[in-house]
Each structure stands twice: as structure tokens, then as C-alpha cells.
C-alpha positions as CSV (number, residue, x, y, z in Angstrom):
1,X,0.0,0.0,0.0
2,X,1.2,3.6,-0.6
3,X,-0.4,6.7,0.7
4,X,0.6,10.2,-0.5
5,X,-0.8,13.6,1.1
6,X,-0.3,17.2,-0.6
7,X,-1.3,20.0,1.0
8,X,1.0,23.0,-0.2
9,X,-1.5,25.6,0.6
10,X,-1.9,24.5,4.3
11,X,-5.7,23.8,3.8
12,X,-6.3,22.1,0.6
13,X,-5.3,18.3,1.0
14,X,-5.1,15.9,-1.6
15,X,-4.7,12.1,-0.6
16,X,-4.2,9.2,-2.9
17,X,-3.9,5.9,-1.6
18,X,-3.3,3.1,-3.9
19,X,-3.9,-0.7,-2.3
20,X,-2.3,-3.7,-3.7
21,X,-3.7,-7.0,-4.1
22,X,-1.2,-8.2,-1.1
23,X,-3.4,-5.7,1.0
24,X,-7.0,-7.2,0.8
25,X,-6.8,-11.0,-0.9
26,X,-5.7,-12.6,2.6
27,X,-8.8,-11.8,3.4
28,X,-11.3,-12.2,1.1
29,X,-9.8,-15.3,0.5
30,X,-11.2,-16.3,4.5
31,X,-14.4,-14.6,3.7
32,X,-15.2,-17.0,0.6
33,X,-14.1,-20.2,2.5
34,X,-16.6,-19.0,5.2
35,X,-19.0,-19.0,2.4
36,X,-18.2,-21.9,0.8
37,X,-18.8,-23.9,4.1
38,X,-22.2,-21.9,4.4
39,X,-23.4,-21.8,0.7
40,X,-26.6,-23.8,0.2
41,X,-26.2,-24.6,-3.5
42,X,-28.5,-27.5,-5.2
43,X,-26.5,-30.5,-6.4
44,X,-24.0,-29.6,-3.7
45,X,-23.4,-30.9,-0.1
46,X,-22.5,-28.4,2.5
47,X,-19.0,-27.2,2.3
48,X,-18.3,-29.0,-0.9
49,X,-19.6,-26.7,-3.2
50,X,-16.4,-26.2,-6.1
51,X,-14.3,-22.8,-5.1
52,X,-14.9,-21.6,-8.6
53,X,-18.5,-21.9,-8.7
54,X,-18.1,-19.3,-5.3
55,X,-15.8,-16.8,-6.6
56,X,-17.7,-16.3,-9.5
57,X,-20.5,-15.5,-7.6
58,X,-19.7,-14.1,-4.5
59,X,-16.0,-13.1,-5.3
60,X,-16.4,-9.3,-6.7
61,X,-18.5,-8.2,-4.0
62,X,-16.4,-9.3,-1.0
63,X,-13.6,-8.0,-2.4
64,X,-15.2,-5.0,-2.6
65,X,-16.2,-5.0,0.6
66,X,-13.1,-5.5,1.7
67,X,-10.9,-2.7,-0.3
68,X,-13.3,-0.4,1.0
69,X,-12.7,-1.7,4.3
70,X,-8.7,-1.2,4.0
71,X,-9.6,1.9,2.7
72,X,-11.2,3.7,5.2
73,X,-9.0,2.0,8.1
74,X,-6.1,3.1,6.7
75,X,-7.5,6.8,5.3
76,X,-8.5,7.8,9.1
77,X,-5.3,5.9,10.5
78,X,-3.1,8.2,8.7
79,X,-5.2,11.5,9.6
80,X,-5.3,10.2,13.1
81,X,-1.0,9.2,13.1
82,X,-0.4,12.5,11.4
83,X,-2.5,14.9,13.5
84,X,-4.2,16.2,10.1
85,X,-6.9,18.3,11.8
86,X,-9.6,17.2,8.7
87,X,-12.8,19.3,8.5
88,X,-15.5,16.8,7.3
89,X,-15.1,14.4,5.5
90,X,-12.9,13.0,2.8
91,X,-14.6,13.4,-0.6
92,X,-13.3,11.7,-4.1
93,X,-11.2,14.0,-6.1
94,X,-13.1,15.1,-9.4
95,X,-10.6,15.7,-11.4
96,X,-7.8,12.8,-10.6
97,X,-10.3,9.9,-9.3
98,X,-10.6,8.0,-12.0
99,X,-13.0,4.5,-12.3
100,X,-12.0,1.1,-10.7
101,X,-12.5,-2.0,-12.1
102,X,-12.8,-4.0,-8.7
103,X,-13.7,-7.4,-10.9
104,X,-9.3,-7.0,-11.5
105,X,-6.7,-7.9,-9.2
106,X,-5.4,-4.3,-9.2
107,X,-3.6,-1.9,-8.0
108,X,-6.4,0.0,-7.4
109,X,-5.7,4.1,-6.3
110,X,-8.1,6.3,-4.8
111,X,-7.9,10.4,-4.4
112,X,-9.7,12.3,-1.9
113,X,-10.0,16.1,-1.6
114,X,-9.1,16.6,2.6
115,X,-10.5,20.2,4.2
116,X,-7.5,20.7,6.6
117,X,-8.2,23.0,9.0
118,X,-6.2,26.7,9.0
119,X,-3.4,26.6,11.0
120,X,-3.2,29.3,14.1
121,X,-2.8,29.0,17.9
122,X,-5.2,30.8,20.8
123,X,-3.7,31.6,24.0
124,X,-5.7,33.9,27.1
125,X,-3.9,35.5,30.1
126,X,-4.1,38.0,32.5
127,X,-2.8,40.1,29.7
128,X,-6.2,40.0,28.2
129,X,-8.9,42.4,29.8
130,X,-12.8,41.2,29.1
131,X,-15.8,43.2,30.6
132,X,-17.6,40.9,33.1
133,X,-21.2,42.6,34.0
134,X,-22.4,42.2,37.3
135,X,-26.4,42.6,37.6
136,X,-27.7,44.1,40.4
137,X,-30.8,42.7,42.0
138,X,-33.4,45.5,43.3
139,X,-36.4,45.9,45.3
140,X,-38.5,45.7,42.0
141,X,-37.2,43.1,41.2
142,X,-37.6,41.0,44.6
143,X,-41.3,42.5,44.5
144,X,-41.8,41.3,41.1
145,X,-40.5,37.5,42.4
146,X,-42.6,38.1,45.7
147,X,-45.9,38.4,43.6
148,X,-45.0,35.6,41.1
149,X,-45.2,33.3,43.8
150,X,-48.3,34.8,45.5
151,X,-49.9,34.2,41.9
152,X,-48.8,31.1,41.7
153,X,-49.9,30.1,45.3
154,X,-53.4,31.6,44.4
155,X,-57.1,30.7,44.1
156,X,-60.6,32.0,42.8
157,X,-62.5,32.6,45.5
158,X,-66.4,34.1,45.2
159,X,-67.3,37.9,45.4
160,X,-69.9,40.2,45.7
161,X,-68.9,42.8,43.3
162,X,-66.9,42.7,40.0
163,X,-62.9,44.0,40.1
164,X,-60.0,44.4,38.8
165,X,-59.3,41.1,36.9
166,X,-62.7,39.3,38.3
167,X,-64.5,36.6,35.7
168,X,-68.2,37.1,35.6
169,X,-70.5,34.0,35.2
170,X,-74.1,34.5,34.0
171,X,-77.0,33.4,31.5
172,X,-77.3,34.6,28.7
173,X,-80.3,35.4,26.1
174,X,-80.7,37.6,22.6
175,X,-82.8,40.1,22.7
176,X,-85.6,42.2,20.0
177,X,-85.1,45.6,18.7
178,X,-87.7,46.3,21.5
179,X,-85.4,45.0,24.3
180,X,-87.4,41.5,25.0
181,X,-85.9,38.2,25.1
182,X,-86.4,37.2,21.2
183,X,-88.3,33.9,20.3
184,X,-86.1,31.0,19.3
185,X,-83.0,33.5,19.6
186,X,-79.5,32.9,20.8
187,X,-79.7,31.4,24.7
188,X,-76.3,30.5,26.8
189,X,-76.2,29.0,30.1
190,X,-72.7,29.7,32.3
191,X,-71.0,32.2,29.8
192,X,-68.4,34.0,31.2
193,X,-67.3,37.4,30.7
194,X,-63.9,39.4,31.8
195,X,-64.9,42.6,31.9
196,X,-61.2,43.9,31.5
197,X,-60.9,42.1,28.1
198,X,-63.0,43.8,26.6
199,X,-62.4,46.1,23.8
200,X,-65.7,48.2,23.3
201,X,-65.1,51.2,26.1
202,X,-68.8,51.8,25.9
203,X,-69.5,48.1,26.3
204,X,-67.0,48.0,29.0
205,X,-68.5,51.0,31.6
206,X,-71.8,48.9,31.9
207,X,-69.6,46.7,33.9
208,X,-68.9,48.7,36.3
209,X,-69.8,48.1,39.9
210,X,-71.5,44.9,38.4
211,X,-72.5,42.4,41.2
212,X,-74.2,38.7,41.2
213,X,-78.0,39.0,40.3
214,X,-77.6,42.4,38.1
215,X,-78.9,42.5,34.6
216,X,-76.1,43.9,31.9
217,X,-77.9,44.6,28.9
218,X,-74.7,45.0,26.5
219,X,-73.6,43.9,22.7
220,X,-71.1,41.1,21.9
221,X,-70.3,42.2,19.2
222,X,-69.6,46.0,20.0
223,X,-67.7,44.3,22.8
224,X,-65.6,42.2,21.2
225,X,-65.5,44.2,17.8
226,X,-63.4,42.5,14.1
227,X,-63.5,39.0,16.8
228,X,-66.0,36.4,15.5
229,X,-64.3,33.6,17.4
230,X,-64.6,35.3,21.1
231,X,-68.2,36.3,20.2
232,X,-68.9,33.2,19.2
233,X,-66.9,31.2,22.5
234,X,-68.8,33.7,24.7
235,X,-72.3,32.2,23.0
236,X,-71.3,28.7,22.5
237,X,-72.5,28.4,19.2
238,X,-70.9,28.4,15.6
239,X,-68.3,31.1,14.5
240,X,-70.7,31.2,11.5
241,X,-73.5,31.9,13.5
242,X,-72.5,35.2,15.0
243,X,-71.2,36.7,11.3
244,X,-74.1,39.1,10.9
245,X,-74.7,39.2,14.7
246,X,-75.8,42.7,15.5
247,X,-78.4,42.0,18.7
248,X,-78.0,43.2,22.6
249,X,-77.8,40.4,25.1
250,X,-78.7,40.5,28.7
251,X,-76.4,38.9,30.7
252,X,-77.7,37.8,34.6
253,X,-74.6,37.4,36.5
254,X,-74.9,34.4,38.7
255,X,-71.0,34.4,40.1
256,X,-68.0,36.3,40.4
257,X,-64.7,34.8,40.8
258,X,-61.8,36.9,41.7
259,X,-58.7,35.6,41.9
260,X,-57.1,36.3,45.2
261,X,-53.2,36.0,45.5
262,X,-51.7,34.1,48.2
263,X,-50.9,36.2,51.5
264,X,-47.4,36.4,52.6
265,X,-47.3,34.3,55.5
266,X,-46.0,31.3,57.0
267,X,-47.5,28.8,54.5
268,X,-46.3,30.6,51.5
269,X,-42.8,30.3,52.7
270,X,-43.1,26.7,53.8
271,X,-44.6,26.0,50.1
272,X,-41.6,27.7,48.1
273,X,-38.9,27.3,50.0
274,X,-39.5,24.2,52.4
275,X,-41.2,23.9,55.8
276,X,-39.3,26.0,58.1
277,X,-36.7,27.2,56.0
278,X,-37.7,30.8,56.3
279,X,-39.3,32.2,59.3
280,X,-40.5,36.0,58.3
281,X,-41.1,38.1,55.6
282,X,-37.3,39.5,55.0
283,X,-35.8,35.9,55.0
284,X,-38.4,35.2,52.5
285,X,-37.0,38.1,51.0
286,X,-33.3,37.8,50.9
287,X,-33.9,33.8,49.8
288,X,-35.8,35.6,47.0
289,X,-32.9,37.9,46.7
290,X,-29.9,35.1,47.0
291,X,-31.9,33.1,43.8
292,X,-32.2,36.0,41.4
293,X,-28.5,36.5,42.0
294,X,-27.2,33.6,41.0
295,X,-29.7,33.4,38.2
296,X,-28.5,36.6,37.1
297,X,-24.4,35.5,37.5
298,X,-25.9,32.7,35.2
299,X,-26.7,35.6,32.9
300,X,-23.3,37.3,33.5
301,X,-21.4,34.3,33.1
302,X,-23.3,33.5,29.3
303,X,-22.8,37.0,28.3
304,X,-19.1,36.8,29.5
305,X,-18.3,33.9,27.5
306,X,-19.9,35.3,24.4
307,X,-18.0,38.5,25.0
308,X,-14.4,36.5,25.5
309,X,-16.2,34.7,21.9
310,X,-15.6,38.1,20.3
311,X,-12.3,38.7,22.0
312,X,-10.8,35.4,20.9
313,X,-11.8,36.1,17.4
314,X,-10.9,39.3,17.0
315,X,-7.5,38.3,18.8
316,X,-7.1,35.3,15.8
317,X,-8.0,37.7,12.8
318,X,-9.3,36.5,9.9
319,X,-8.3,32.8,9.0
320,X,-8.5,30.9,5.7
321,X,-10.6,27.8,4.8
322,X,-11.0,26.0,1.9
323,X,-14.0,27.7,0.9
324,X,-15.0,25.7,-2.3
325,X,-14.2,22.2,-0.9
326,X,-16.6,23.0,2.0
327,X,-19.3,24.3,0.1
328,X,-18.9,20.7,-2.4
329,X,-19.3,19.3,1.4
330,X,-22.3,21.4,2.6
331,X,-24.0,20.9,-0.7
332,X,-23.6,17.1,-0.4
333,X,-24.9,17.1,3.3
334,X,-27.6,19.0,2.2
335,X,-29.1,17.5,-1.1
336,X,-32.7,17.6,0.0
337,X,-32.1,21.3,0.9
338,X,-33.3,24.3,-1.5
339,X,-31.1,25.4,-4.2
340,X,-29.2,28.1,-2.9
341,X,-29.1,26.8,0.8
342,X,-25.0,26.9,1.0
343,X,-24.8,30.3,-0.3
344,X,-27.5,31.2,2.0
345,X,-25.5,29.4,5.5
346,X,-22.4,29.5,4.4
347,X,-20.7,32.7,5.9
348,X,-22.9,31.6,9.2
349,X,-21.0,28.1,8.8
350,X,-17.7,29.4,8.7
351,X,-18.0,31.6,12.0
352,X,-19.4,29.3,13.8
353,X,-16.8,27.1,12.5
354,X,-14.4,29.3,13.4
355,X,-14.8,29.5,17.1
356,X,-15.9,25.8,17.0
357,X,-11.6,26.0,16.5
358,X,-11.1,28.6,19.2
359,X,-12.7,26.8,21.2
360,X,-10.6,23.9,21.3
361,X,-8.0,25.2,21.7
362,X,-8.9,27.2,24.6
363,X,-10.3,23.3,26.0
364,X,-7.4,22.1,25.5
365,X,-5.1,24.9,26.7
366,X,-7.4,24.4,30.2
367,X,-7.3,20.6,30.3
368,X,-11.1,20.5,30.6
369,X,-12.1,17.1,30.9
370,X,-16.3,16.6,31.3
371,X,-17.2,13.6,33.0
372,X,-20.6,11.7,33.1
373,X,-21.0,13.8,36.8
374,X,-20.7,17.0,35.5
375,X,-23.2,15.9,32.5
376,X,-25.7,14.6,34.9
377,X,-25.3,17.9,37.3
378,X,-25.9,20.1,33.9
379,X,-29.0,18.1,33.3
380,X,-30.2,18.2,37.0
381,X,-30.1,22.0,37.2
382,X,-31.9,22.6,33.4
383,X,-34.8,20.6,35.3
384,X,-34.7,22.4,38.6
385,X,-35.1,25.4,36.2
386,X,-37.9,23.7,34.8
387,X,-39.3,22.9,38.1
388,X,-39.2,26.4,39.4
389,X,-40.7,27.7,36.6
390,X,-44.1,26.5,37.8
391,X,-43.1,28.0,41.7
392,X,-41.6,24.4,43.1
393,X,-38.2,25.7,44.4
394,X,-37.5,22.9,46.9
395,X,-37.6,19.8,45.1
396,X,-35.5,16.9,46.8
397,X,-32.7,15.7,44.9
398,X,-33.4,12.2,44.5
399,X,-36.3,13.4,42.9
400,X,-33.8,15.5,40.3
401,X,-31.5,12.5,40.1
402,X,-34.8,10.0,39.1
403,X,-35.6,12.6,36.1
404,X,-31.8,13.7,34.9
405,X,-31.4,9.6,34.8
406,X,-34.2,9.0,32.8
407,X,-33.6,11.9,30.1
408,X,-29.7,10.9,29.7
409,X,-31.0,7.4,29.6
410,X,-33.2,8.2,26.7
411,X,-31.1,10.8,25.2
412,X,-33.0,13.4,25.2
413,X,-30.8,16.7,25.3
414,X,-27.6,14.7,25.9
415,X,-25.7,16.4,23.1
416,X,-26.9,19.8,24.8
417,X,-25.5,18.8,28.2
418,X,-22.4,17.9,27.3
419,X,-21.7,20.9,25.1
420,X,-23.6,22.9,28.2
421,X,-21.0,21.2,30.8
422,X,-18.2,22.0,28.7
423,X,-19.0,25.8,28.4
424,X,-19.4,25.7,32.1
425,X,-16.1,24.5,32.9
426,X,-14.3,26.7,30.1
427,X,-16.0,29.7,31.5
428,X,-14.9,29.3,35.1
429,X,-11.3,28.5,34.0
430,X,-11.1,31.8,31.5
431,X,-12.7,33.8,34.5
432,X,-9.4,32.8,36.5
433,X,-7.3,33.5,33.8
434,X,-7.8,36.4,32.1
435,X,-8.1,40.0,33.5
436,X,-12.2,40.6,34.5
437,X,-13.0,44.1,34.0
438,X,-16.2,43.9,36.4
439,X,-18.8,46.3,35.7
440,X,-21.6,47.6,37.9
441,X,-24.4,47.2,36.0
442,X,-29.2,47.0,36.3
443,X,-30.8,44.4,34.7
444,X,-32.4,46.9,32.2
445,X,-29.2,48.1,31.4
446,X,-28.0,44.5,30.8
447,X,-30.4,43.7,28.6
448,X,-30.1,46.2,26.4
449,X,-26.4,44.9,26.2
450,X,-28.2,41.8,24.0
């Protein structure tokens, strides 16, 4: 065998690999005996079938099989002993492959085009100053957290005269030009109304001060106006059926519910942050406080790394790839796409690309090593994120343990831990070693950073 690699302009590889007969017929020549023991052949007993009559038949594909074989072993083993850092794949060379006839003994040589990476190295020190934002957490902010979780902790309860927010149950009925109930007209039984939803102003004042047993006369549709489908979920009935709708309804309220946000008390405490955990109001508070922080250095530490992102690239410059080999790769990769999908994602491609390379380096340079642990620790706080999305902030961790398990089991999201462990990791060791130009900085302010 005899492999050859070119590359003179440091990106462009060419590869030709020519294998002898010497490489592949040992064997082939074991594969057909394995057949010729197992061919079922009429006129034949087992394993006595004639050699010839199995080479002829069977002889062209297994050595295919098998060149191809050799091929690719010895293709990757020579990347892999050579360090060649290969973007993609390998793809035959158009102009110098030429056709193999596999049914001859050989040699048979094969060229591949090989997308070598540009060559350039990374390095980050304390010589290297990146802006690190740190968020303040406010009162509004702890209110705003405060009154989530009394929402959440919430119920309906009945009253006796319609506010703010309040849903109005009542019956419904169509009424004539002259203001009676009309004969065989429109009748609903338990519609419900929010008063603050609706759009008419005029319609809306005849709300006001509404209690259970009063009489609205209003109109749906001046209420809801250009909104078939509420009309029409307000009367139960058909969108179609309220199209040319033009009629006042009286509506008898028979309920109010308002919706009554938990009080801050000991209960609301126990049921966010665990029974007995907090005892009054400001340790409910400062627990408050202590989370949004370190969801917040969460935020910091994500806009950090995007920021040393930016740093790292502008520090490397621009770098060269082997633009038209890539694009032959992308447009392979992507047959079923439209026509002018590489052109389109190219340039997006490439700078990803690009600090997929950075990247690496910088791994590298910090020895970052992600074990199944830290995979499994990534997953457990995406679901306590989850979790406390719905106001459950204290769930046990063998609880966490039984879910992260059963998603990494399954595979859902693993690819999105790992890469999530492994920006975790890189972002704590680039904190330590380049120079943090902290910055004092609201959470308004911060997000107009994005």
C-alpha cells in the first residue's frame, strides 16, 4: 500500500492511496471459504460446493467490501497518526479519481479532496482584559419575584362585586329591537365574561360596579369588535352563526370569581422554599434575593463567554478555509435542501466554524475534561429550572437524580449537556485567567447589552 498527502497551501489536502492485491486478498480469500462452508447450493453438499462456482458469484463483492474496508482504516489511521486536523469528511477528487474495475486484481488508487483546518494558535492570560457585567438585584425586582409566587400560590375565591381582573359568570339570552328576550333567539347558560378584556369602552362602563344577580344589557359584538371567534366562545354556538350578529344580550350574573393572590405568610414560605426554612417576611425576601442572583451570574457568566467569543476572534484575525471544498461538502450534506441553501448558510457556517476552532483550543489549553457527573449535574439544574418555573423551588434531589437519569438514559438533550458542561467548565477557567473588568451594571441596562 502507498499513501501520499499534498497539501502546499496548508488547507487544501489531496490524498491518494493506492492498495495492492497483497493488502486485501488474505482476506477475502477467508471470507469465501466462510461461504463456501455456508453456501446452500442444489446439487452440492455443505462445504463442498467447487471454489470456482463461489468466486464467480460471490468473489467481486467481497472484495469490494473489503478494499473499501482497508480503505477507510487506513485513510482515518493516517489523519489520526499525522495529527491532520480534517474538516468533514474525505470526498473523491473530481478531477484525478478515476474509475476502478474491482472485478481485477489491481492496484487499485483512490484520491480524496481533505478540508484541513487553517493553522493558528489561541492563547488567554491575564494580559487580556474582558468586561464581566455584574447585575444588580433591586427591590422591583424582589417584588416582582414576591408576587409571582403569590400568583402562583393563588385561588378563585367568590365575590360580591366585580374588580380588577374578576370573571363574571351568567346566563345569557338575545334580545328584539324592543329589548325583550327574542323567540327562538340565541340562549347561553354559564357564559363568562372578563370585563377587563374587553375592547368596546362603551360596552365595558356597563360593567362597572356589576355584582351577582344584576342584569347587563350589553352587545357582543360591539364588545368584542373584528372577533367572531370570542363572540362566538362567549355564546357557544358556531363562529358562522354570529357573522351578521348585530343583537343586545342581557347577561344575569350568577358568580363572580376573583382571583385572590396568596398572602405572605408562613405557609407561602413553607410551600416555596420548604417547611421551616424561612421564618418572616425578609428571609423570605433575601432567599428571593440570594436566587435571582445567581440566576442573574448565570446571565453574566453566558454574556461573558460570548464577549471572550468576540475577544478570541478578533484576537485570531481572519483565517482561511477551503471555501470551495466546504461548500462541495455542505452541498452534499444537504441534497434535500433548496437550491441556494449553501450560499444562504455559508458565511454563518464558517463563523461558527471558526470558534468551534477557538474553542478547542482554549479546552485544551485548560485541560477541561467533562465527565458523566458533571453531564448529569448540567441536566439536574436545566430541570430544577424547569421545576421552578411552575413555583416548586425545593424539590428533593433524588427526585432530580430519578428525572436527569431517565432523560440521559433516553437521550434526550444529551448532546446539549455535554456541550452545556463544557461551556461551564471553560467559563470558570477563563474567569481565573484572564483579566475581569467587572462592571456595575441594572438588569435593564443589561439587557439592552443583548
Amino acid at each position: 500500500m502507498n499513501i501520499q498527502f499534498e497539501c502546499p497551501d496548508k488547507v487544501n489536502g489531496v490524498m491518494t492511496i493506492t492498495i495492492e492485491q497483497s493488502d486485501y486478498q488474505a482476506e477475502v480469500d477467508k471470507k469465501l471459504k466462510d461461504y463456501r462452508k455456508r453456501a446452500q447450493v442444489p446439487g452440492f453438499r455443505p462445504g463442498m460446493v467447487p471454489m470456482s462456482l463461489i468466486k464467480r458469484q460471490y468473489g467481486t463483492a467481497i472484495k469490494a467490501d473489503e478494499v473499501n474496508r482497508v480503505l477507510s482504516d487506513k485513510l482515518f489511521e493516517y489523519i489520526r497518526e499525522n495529527k491532520i486536523q480534517m474538516l468533514g469528511e474525505p470526498m473523491p477528487n473530481e478531477e484525478k479519481q478515476t474509475p476502478q474495475d474491482l472485478a481485477t486484481d489491481g492496484p487499485f488508487t483512490f484520491v480524496f479532496d481533505i478540508a484541513v483546518a487553517p493553522e493558528f494558535t489561541i492563547e488567554l492570560n491575564n494580559k487580556d482584559q474582558v468586561d464581566y457585567y455584574d447585575i444588580a438585584v433591586d427591590d422591583k425586582m424582589i417584588d416582582e419575584q414576591v408576587q409571582m409566587f403569590q400568583s402562583q400560590a393563588g385561588e378563585f375565591v367568590e365575590a360580591q362585586e366585580w374588580s380588577g381582573n374578576d370573571t363574571l359568570t351568567g346566563d345569557l339570552r338575545q334580545l328584539d329591537a324592543e329589548g325583550n328576550t327574542l323567540e327562538g333567539g340565541i340562549e347561553t347558560e354559564g357564559g363568562m365574561v372578563m370585563p377587563s378584556y374587553v375592547k368596546g369602552e362603551d360596552e365595558k362602563k356597563k360593567f362597572d360596579g356589576a355584582k351577582p344577580g344584576d342584569i347587563i344589557i350589553f352587545n357582543p359584538k360591539k364588545a368584542y369588535p373584528d372577533n367572531d371567534a370570542e363572540v362566538a366562545a362567549l355564546l357557544k354556538v358556531d363562529k358562522e352563526k354570529v357573522k351578521d350578529l348585530d343583537s343586545d344580550f342581557s347577561f344575569q350574573i350568577t358568580g363572580i370569581r376573583h382571583f385572590q393572590p396568596h398572602a405572605i405568610d408562613q405557609q407561602l414560605f413553607d410551600r416555596i422554599f420548604g417547611e421551616g426554612n424561612v421564618k418572616d417576611e425578609a428571609e423570605f425576601r433575601q432567599k428571593i434575593s440570594d436566587a435571582i442572583s445567581t440566576q442573574l451570574a448565570a446571565s453574566s457568566d453566558f454574556r461573558f463567554l460570548r464577549d471572550v467569543r468576540t475577544y478570541a476572534e478578533n484576537k485570531v484575525g481572519e483565517l482561511t478555509f477551503p471555501d470551495a471544498l466546504l461548500k462541495r461538502f455542505m452541498e452534499t450534506k444537504n441534497k434535500d435542501k433548496e437550491a441556494d441553501y449553501v450560499e444562504k448558510n455559508y458565511e454563518g457556517s464558517i463563523k461558527e466554524l471558526k470558534w468551534h476552532l477557538i474553542k478547542e483550543q482554549l479546552v485544551a489549553a485548560s485541560n477541561i475534561k467533562v465527565e458523566d457527573a458533571d453531564v448529569k449535574q448540567v441536566a439536574k439544574g436545566a430541570i430544577r429550572q424547569q421545576f421552578a418555573q411552575y413555583g416548586m423551588n425545593d424539590i428533593p434531589e433524588d427526585v432530580l437524580e430519578k428525572y436527569a437519569d431517565e432523560q440521559l438514559k433516553k437521550g434526550d438533550n444529551t448532546e446539549a449537556y455535554v456541550d452545556r458542561a463544557v461551556d461551564l467548565k471553560l467559563m470558570q477557567a477563563l474567569k481565573a485567567a484572564v483579566n475581569l473588568n467587572h462592571k456595575k451594571i441594572t438588569l435593564d441596562e443589561f439587557n439592552k447589552l443583548a
